[in-house]
N, C-alpha and C positions, 0 to 999 in steps of 0.2 A: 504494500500500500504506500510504504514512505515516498519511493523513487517515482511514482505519479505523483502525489501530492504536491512533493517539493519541486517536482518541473511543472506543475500547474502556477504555481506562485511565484516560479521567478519569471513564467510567461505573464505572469498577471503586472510582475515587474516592471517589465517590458512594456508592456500597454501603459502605464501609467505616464511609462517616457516618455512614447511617439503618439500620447493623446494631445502634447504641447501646439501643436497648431489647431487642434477644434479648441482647445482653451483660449488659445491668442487670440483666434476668430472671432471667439464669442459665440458658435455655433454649437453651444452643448446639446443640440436634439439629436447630434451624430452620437453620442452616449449614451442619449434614451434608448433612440432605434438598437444601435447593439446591442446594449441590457436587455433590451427585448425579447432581443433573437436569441441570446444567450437562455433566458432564463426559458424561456419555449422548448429549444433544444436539449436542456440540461436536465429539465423534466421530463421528458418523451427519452433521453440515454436515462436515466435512472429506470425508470419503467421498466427497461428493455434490460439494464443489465447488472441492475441488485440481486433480483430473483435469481437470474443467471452466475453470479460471481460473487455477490454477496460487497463486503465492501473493496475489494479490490475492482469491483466493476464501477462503485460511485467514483472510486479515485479517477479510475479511467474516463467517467463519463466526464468529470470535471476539465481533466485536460484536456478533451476533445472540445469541450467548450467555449472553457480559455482559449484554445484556438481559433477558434471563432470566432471570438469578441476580438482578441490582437486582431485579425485580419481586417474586420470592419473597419476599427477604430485607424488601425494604419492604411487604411486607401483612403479615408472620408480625411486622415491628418496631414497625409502628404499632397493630397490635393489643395488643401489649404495652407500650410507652409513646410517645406520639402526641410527635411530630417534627414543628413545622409547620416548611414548603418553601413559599418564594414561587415559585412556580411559574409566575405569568405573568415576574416577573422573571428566574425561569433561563432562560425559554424566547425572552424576547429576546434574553437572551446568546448562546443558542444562536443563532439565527439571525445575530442580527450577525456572529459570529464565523466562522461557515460563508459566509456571504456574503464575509466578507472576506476567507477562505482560496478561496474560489471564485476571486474575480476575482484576485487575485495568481498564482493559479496558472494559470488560463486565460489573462488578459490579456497580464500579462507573462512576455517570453520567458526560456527558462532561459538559464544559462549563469552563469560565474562573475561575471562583471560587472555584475551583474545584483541579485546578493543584496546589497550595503549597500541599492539602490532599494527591494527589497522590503522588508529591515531597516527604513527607514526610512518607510517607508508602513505597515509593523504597527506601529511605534509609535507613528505620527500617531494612529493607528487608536483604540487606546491610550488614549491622552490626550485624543482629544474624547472617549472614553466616558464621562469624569472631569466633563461639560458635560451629561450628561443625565439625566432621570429614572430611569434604569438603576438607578445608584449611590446608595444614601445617603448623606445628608446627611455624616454620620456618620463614614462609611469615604471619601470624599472629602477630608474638613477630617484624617483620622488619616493618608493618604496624602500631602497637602500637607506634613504636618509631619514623615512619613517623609523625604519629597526635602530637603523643609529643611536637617535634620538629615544626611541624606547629603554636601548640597552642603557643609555649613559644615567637616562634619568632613573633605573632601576638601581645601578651601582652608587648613584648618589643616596639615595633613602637606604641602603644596604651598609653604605660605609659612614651613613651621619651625618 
């Protein structure tokens, strides 16, 4: 259930971003209309696939849905004031990220003992993404000087 839920909400994220041109506009009935269709949609996939899958089916029907609010919302936003989305680079995000929830979840076994290993392998994960083309320049050297600043200010409160 977790892994629909939590890509339901960071697409829901998503929408909140590239709703910035119906907000600018001033056209929030592009909002209504999607909420509309959303909440039509979400109730007609619930119907069809509680009974069927129980809550793993609501999780799904959410994300399907969420999908279909983003889409509205981003053709009614971009028509209104154009949002550029690097989109080959979210879409490697995507993938790396589902890849790596993939195999921690298949590979290794559950149990308590288990999650600092996985802890510690999403944040390997983490940090070589910091080593690739993924990330810019930019947000890499602003994230270094985040840790920087975290560690110094840590070692100050630690030595007094």
């Amino acid at each position: 259930v977790v892994p629909w839920i939590v890509s339901a909400y960071v697409l829901q994220c998503w929408t909140e971003y590239v709703r910035f041109g119906i907000l600018n506009a001033a056209k929030t009935h592009y909002i209504a209309y999607a909420t509309y269709v959303t909440v039509a949609l979400i109730t007609g996939l619930y119907f069809v696939w509680i009974p069927l899958e129980g809550p793993v089916g609501a999780a799904k029907a959410t994300l399907v849905a969420f999908i279909v609010r983003f889409g509205i919302i981003y053709y009614f936003s971009q028509q209104l004031f154009k949002i550029s989305i690097p989109w080959p680079r979210l879409i490697m995000l995507i993938i790396y990220f589902s890849s790596l929830s993939l195999f921690v979840v298949t590979v290794i076994p559950d149990g308590l003992w288990v999650l600092p290993l996985k802890a510690c392998i999403i944040l390997f994960a983490m940090m070589l993404l910091f080593f690739t083309p993924v990330i810019e320049k930019q947000h890499r050297l602003y994230a270094r000087q985040a840790v920087r600043k975290l560690i110094g200010d840590m070692i100050k409160k630690v030595s007094g």
